[in-house]
N, C-alpha and C positions, 0 to 999 in steps of 0.2 A: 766716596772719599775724594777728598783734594788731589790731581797730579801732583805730586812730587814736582818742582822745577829743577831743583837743582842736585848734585850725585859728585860722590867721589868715592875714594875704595871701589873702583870700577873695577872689576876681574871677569866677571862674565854675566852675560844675562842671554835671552831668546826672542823672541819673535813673534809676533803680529800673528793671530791665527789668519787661516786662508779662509775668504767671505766663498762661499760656492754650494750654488744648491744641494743638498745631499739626499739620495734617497732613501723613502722610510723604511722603517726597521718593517719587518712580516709581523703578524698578532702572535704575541706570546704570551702565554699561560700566564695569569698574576700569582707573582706568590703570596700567599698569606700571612699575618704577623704570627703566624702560630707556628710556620713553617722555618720564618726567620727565626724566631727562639730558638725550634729545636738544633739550628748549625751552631749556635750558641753552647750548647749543654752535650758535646763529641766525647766528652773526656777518654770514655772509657776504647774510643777507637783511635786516641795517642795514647795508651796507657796509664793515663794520666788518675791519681784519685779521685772519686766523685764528690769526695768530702776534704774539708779542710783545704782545700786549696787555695793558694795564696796567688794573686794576679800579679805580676809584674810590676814595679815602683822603680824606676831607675833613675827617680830626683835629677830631671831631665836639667832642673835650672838652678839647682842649688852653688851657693857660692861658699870657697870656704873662705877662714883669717886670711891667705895669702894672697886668696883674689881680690878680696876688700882690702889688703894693703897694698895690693898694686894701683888699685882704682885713686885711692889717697893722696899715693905716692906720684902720681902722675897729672892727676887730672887735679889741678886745681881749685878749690870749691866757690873762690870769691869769683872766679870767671863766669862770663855771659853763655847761656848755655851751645851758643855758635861755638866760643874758642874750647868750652870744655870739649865738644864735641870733636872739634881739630885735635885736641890733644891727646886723647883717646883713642882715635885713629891713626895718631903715628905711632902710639906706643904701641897699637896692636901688631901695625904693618911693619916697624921698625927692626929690620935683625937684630939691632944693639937693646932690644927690649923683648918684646914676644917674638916678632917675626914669623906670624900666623901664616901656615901655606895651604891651599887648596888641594885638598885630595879626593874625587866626584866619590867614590868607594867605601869611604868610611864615615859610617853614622856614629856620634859618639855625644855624651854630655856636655852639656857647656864646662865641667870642671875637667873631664877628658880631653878635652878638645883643648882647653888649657895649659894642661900639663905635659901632652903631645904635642903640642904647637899646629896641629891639623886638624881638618878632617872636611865633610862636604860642606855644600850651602844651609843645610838645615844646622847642623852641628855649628859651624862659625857662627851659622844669624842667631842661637842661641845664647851663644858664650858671649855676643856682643850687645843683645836686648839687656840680659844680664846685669854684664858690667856697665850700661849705659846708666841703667835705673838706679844701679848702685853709684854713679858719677849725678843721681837726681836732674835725668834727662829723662822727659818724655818718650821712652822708643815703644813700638810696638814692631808685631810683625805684620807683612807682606805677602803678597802669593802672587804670582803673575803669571797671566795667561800665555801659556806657549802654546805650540802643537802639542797633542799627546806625546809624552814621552814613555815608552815603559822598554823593559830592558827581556830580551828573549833566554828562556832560560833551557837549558838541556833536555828539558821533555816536549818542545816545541812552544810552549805556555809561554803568555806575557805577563809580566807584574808591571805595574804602574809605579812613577815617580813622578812627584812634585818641584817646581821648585820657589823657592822660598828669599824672601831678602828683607830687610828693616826699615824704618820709616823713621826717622825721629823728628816731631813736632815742635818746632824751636817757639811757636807762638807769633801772632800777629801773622795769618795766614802762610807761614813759610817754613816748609819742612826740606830731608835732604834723606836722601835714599843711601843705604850704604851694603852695597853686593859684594859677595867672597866669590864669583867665580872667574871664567875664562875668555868673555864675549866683551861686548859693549852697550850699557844701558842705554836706553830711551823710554823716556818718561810718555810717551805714546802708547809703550804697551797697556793693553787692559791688566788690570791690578786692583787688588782689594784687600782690604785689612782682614785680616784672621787670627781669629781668638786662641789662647795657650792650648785648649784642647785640642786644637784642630791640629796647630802645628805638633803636639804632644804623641796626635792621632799617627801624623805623617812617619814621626820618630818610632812610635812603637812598630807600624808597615814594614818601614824600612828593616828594623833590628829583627822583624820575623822573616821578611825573604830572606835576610843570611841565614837566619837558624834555617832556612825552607834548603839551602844551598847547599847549607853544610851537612843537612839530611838529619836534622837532630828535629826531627816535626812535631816532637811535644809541645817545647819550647816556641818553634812556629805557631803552634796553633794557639798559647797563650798571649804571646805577643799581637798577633794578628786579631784576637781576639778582644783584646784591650784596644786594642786600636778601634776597633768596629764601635764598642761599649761609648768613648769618647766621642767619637762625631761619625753618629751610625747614616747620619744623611749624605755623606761622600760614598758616592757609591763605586768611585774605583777601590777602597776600602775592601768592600764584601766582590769584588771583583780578586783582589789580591786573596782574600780566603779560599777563594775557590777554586787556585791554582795550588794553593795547597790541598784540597780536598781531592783534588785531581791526580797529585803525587801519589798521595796515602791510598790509590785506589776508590775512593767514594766517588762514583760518578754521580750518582742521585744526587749526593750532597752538592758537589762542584756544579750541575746544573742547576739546583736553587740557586745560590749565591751569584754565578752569573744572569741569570733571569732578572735576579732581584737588582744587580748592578743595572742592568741595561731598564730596567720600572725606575730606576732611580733618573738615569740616564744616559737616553739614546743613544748617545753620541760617547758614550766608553768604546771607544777602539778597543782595548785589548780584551776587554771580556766578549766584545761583539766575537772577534778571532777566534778567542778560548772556548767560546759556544758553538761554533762553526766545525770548530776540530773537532769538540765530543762529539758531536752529533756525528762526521764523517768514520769515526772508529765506532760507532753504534749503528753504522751502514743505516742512517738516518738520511741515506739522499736525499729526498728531497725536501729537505729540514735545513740540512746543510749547505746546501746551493740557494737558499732562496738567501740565507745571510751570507755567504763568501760573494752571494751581487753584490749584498749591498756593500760589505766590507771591500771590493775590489773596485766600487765605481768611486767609494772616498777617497782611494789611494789613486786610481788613475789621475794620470795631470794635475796632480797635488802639490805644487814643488815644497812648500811649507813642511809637507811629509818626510822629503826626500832631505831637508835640514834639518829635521829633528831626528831621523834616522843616523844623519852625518856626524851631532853632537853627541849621538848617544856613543858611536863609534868613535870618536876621539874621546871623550872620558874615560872608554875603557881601552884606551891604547893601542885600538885598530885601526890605525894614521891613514894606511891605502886604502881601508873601506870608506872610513869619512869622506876620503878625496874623494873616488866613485861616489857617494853618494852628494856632495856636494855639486861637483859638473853634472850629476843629472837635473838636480835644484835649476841650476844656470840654465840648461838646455831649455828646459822647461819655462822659464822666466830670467832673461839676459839683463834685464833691467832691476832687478834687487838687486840694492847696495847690499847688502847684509851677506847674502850669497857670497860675493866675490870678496867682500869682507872675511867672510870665515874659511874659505880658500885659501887666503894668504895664510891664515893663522895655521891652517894644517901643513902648507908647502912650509912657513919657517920652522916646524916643529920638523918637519920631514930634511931640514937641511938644503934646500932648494931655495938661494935667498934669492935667484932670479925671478923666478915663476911668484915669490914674496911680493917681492918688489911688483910686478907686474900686476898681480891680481889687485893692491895694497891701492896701485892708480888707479885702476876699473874703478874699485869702490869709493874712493874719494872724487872720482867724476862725476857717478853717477847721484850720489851724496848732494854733491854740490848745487846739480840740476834738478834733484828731488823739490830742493830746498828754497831754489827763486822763482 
């Protein structure tokens, strides 16, 4: 696709993956497509019926009369689709109108996310592709390459997140990006358009790690499972199933499902981890030392790691861990703007508007001199 040139509704966005040789994964067993079906057809080990089951529909992008009366009522129709698209954006962002806020925690529909006035990146870029189409804008969605992100959950397991932002194609080769998070875009990042199911795929993941959270693992395993069904070629997908497989006790299972992530692709950090761990509680030494190599050579001298470890802790409101984890980023590479960039964002959240202010210059120098 096109770079995106131009961005507003900037709230947050990520980072340039880190280019560095990695070591290869050891030979692991291929899983079969006979094997993948059967993680498919669990039911009766979440209790679940084996008949009449009903899959999950959470009419992800439905709009009702009042969101089509807002779109109306705000966006003008005789406008060029640039100003419709300004107008749209301030009615989203405007407190005297929506006053949309960013919450990383909550996945919800484009009509939830609505009538909440919140929720994450996936949930906003929804309710905004939405109401763009319905304002007869070209949007689509986005996906942009970060570091792996995934979020560590109480049995030591990772689940994987995305994230997600919009594209709207105004025509005559010029489009404009429009992000609901905490960062700052650059249309440098690698980025790719992706299709309703995939993001659909993203929304049902996310909605099953909460059920996976809240211990309600029926519901996990549906969601999860729907999610797989929609875009079974993500293989942090069947990576995220197998932490649930791993909950519910199924080690055999959660070992397919990871195997199958990492056939899909090598480079899943979190299922590489998740695979490492069973095999260490299966007293699989040396099963499990040949991938905590390779999982620990990715992560040495990483700093890319040590920034997406630092965003994942500030979303979820661990200020002093982000900060460690962000001066390790810096130690590591003193010269990313971005770094010392998101440092400032954590000391002003921390209340520290010196150390703000200080970092705030680091990164507008080094910015500067990136850039001539």
């Amino acid at each position: 696709m096109a770079v995106p040139r131009n961005t507003f509704l900037l709230f947050l966005l990520a980072v340039l993956s880190a280019c560095s040789a990695a070591p290869q994964l050891p030979p692991l067993a291929e899983v079969s497509p006979q094997e993948r079906e059967r993680l498919l057809h669990l039911e009766g080990q979440f209790d679940l019926p084996a008949t009449s089951l009903t899959e999950p529909d959470d009419n992800i992008f439905g709009l009702d009369a009042d969101m089509r009366y807002f779109v109306n009522e705000h966006v003008p129709a005789v406008l060029s689709p640039r100003a419709r698209l300004r107008y749209l954006s301030d009615a989203l962002a405007s407190p005297a109108k929506l006053g949309l806020a960013y919450n990383p925690g909550l996945t919800l529909t484009a009509s939830q996310a609505y009538y909440q006035g919140e929720g994450n990146c996936l949930s906003l870029t929804a309710l905004f592709v939405a109401l763009a189409r319905e304002a007869k804008l070209n949007a689509y969605f986005n996906e942009v390459t970060i570091p792996p992100s995934w979020e560590m959950l109480s049995n030591n397991s990772s689940a994987t997140y995305r994230h997600v932002n919009a594209v709207v194609d105004l025509g005559e080769g010029r489009t404009e990006v429009v992000d609901f998070s905490v960062d700052i875009y650059d249309y440098r990042y690698p980025q790719n358009r992706i299709s309703e199911n995939t993001l659909s795929a993203q929304f049902y993941s996310n909605r099953g790690i909460q059920f996976l959270n809240q211990q309600n693992y029926g519901q996990a395993y549906l969601y999860l499972r729907r999610a797989v069904y929609l875009a079974p070629e993500q293989a942090y997908l069947w990576g995220n199933l197998g932490v649930l497989f791993r909950r519910q006790g199924l080690d055999p299972q959660a070992e397919l499902a990871y195997r199958y992530a990492l056939q899909l692709n090598p480079d899943e950090n979190a299922s590489l981890n998740n695979l490492a761990r069973l095999y260490r509680d299966q007293q699989q030494d040396k099963a499990a030392k040949a991938l905590e190599q390779v999982a620990e050579a990715r992560q040495r001298d990483n700093p890319f790691l040590y920034y997406s470890h630092a965003r994942d802790a500030y979303e979820r409101g661990e200020f002093n861990l982000a900060l460690a984890a962000i001066h390790r980023a810096i130690r590591l590479n003193n010269d990313e703007y971005r770094f010392h960039q998101f440092a400032a964002v954590i000391y002003r959240r921390l209340g520290n508007m010196e150390k703000y202010e200080e970092f705030g210059r680091r990164a507008a120098r080094l910015k500067l001199a990136k850039s001539t």
